[in-house]
VEXKEDREN-575703 format. One record per residue (C-alpha): x, y, z. Coordinates in steps of 0.25 Angstrom, whole numbers, padded with zeros to 4 digits, always signed. Example, Ala and Ser with C-alpha at 12.3 -4.5 7.8 and 13.67 -1.06 7.14 Angstrom:
<nodes>
+0049-0018+0031;+0055-0004+0029;
</nodes>
This chain:
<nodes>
+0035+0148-0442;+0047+0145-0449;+0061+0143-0444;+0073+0146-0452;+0086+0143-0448;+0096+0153-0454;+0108+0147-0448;+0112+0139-0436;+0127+0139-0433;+0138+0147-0430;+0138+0152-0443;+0126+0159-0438;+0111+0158-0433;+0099+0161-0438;+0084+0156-0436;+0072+0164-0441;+0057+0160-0435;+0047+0164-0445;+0033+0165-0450;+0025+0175-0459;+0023+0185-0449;+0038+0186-0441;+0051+0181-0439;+0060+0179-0427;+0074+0177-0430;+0083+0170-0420;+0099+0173-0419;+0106+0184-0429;+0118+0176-0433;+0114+0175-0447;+0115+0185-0458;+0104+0195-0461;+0103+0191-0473;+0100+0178-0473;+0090+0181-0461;+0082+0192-0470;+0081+0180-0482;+0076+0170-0472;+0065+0180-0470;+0063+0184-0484;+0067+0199-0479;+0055+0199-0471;+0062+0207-0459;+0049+0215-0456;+0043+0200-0451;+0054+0197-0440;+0051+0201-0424;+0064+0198-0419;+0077+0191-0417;+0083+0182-0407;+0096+0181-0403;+0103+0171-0394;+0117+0177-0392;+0129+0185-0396;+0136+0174-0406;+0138+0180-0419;+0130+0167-0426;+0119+0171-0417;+0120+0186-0417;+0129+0191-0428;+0119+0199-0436;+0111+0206-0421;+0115+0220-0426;+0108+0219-0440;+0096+0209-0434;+0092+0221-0426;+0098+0232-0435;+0085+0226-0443;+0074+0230-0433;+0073+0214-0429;+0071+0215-0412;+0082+0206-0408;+0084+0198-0394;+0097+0196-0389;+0104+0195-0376;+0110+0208-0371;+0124+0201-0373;+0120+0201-0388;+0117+0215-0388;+0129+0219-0383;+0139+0209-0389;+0133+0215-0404;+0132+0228-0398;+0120+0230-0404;+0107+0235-0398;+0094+0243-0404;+0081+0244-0403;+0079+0231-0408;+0088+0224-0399;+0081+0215-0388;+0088+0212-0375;+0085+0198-0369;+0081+0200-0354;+0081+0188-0345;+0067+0181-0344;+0061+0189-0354;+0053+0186-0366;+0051+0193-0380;+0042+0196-0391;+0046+0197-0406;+0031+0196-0415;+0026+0183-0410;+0038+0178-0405;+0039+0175-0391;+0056+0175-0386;+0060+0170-0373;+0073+0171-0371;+0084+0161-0361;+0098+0159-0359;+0107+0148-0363;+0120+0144-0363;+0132+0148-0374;+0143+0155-0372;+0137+0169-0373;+0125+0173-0367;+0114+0167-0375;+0099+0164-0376;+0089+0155-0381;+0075+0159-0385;+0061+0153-0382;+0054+0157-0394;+0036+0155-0394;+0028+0160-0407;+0014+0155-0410;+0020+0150-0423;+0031+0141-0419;+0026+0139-0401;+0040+0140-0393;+0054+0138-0401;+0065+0135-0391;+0078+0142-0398;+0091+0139-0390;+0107+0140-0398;+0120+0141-0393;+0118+0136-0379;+0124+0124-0374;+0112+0122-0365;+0098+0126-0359;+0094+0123-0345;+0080+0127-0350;+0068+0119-0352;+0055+0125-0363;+0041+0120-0362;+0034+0120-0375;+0043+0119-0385;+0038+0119-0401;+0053+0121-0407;+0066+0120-0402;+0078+0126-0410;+0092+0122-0401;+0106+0121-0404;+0112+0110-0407;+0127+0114-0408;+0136+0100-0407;+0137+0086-0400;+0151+0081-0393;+0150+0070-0403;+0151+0081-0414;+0159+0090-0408;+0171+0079-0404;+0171+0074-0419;+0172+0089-0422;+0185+0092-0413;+0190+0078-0417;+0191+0083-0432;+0197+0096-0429;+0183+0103-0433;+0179+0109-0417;+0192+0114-0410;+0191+0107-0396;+0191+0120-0388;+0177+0124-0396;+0172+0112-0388;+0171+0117-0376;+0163+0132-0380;+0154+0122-0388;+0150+0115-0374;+0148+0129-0367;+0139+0134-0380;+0134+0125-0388;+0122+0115-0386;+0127+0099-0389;+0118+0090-0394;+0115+0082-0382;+0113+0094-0374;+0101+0098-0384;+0097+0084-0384;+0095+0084-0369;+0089+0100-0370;+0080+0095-0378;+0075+0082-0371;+0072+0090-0359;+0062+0101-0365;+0049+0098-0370;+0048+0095-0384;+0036+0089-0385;+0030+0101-0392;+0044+0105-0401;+0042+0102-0416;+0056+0105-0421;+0070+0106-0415;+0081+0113-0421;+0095+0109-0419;+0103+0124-0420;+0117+0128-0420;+0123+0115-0425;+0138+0114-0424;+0145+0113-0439;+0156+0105-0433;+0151+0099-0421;+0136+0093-0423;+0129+0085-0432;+0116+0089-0439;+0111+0075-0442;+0114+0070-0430;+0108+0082-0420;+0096+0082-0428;+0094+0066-0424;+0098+0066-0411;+0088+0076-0408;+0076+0072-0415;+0079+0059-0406;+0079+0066-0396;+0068+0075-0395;+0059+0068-0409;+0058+0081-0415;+0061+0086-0427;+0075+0092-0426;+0082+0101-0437;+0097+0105-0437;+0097+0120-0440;+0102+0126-0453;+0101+0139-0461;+0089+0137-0470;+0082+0128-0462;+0068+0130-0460;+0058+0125-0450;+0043+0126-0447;+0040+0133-0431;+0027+0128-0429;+0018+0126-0417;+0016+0113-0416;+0005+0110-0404;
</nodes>
């Protein structure tokens, strides 16, 4: 199984999870176009798209994802912020799992600004993929982790430099603290789950003004001695089952 990052910034977000046979494609916030050529315009292989909340770099291009026969998940918040719905459309119900081919989709909250959700994502390809963006925290712990893709939006460190040089405006500071995950606090997330079974880590989401790429990436491979990527459109990374 492959995983292609699209994009991964407010600029937009896009991931594809893919192998010969299927595709599951998580977040809408990128063009369709460049979603089709990630997929060699291979549509007829992708089972479904999952979407984590109503943010336009997350959920911008809904209408044409399912206006493309593609079963889409989202929160009913979604649905009706996009005024969208078809047969296509997928609600999530609380504590209920989903389907899509050989992809098994378990929905949970988390903590941004709108109503949002992560996705416990198991294939017999890849075993379980913990997705989790745009939350600035998860009182949740996951057992049996293969992959781990999490946000990794800014550090104070960062972010004071930032408002220092005029390049965050100090009021953005406080929304970022109610929406956003800090380095630290994905540090610490990922200290108390399991990883003894995660091969990769992917760091999502990563502020243009308020991170550093370099820096994130060794702080949590010292952390956690995994391999840890920083997100970027084009990026491509194997999914396998490691046992």
């Amino acid at each position: 199984m492959t995983l292609t990052i699209l994009g991964s910034s407010s600029s937009g977000n896009g991931y594809v999870l893919e192998n010969r046979s299927e595709a599951l494609i998580i977040e809408a916030g990128i063009n369709l176009k460049e979603v089709k050529k990630a997929l060699s315009f291979n549509l007829r292989k992708v089972v479904g798209c999952l979407i984590t909340h109503q943010h336009n770099d997350h959920s911008k291009y809904l209408k044409s994802m399912v206006g493309l026969g593609i079963p889409t998940l989202a929160l009913k918040e979604v649905w009706e912020a996009k005024g969208v719905w078809d047969l296509r459309s997928v609600e999530i119900k609380p504590n209920q799992g989903y389907k899509f081919g050989n992809f098994k989709v378990l929905p949970f909250p988390t903590h941004h600004d709108v109503p949002c959700v992560g996705y416990l994502i198991d294939h017999p390809d890849t075993g379980r993929i913990l997705f989790l963006t745009d939350s600035y925290m998860c009182e949740y712990l996951f057992s049996g982790l293969n992959h781990v893709l999490i946000e990794c939006n800014y550090s104070d460190i960062e972010l004071s430099k930032a408002i220092n040089d005029n390049r965050t405006l100090l009021f953005q500071k406080e929304r970022l603290m109610a929406s956003h995950m800090e380095l630290s606090a994905c540090k610490e997330f990922l200290k108390a789950n399991d990883l003894s079974n995660v091969e990769n880590i992917v760091l999502l989401h990563l502020s243009e003004n308020n991170s550093s790429e370099q820096r994130f990436v060794k702080e949590i491979q010292g952390a956690t001695g995994k391999c840890v990527y920083a997100a970027k459109p084009g990026l491509q990374i194997q999914m396998k089952k490691y046992l």
